[in-house]
N, C-alpha and C positions, 0 to 999 in steps of 0.2 A: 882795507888797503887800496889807493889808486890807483890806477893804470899807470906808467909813465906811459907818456908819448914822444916818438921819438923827433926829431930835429924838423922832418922832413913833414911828419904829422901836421903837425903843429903849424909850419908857415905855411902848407895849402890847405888845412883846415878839413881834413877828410872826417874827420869824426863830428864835428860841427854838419858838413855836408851827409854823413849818413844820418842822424838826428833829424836835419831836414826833411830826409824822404821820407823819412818815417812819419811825419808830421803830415805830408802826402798822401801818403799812403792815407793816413786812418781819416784824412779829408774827403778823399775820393770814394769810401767806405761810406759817406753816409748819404751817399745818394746824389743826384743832380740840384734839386735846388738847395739843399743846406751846402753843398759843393762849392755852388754859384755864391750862396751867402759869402764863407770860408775867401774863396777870392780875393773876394771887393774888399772885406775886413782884411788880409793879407793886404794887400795894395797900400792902404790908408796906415796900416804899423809900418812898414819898409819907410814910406816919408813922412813920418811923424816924431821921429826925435829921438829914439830909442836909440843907443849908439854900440851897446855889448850885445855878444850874441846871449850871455845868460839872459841878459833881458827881455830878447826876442822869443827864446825858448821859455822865458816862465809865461809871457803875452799869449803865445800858441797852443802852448798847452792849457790854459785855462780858457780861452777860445774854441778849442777844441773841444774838453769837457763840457762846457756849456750847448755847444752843438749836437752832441750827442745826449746831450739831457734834452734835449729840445725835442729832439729824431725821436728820443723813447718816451715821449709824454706826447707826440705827435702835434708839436706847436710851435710858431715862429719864435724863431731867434729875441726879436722884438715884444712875444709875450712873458717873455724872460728878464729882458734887460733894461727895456723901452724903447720909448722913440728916438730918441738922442744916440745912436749907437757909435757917436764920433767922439761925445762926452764918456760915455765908458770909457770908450779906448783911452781916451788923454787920462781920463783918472788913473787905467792901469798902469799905464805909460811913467804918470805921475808921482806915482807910488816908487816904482822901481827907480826912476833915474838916480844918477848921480848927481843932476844940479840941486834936487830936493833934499837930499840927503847932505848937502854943503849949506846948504841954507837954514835947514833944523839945526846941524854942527853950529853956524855962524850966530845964528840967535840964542842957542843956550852962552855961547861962549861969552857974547856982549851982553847976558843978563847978569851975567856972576859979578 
């Protein structure tokens, strides 16, 4: 069963904002330079297109996991993902949006 949230929740967005920190928090956990990595990759999702916070939050958290698989196998980001780390991000971007998902709708519909 869901939580309801109530009126007030909901238009300042406190649970969205606690999710955040939290997202913080386990960034700041993994040390200075996977930190710094965490960042820059944050910086570049905020203007890149994603528009829902679900969005944001499935982008971070799988950014996040990958940072900590990085920490624990003690290796860059980039021997993970590759050199393109701007192309990740638009493919995960890619995945999730809505305009992709309108567009798959729109070409099944005009193939029938």
């Amino acid at each position: 069963m869901t939580k309801q949230r109530n009126i007030v929740d909901r238009m300042i967005g406190l649970e969205e904002k606690r999710e955040f920190r939290e997202f913080e928090d386990r960034a700041k956990n993994l040390g200075p330079d996977y930190y710094k990595d965490y960042c820059e990759l944050k910086k570049y999702v905020w203007i890149s297109g994603a528009s829902k916070w679900s969005d944001f939050k499935f982008i971070f958290n799988q950014l996040l996991d990958l940072l900590e698989e990085a920490k624990g196998q003690k290796r860059k980001l980039i021997d993970l993902i590759g050199t393109d780390v701007a192309a990740f991000i638009d493919e995960m971007i890619d995945d999730k949006g809505w305009e992709k998902k309108q567009k798959v709708k729109l070409n099944r519909a005009v193939k029938k």
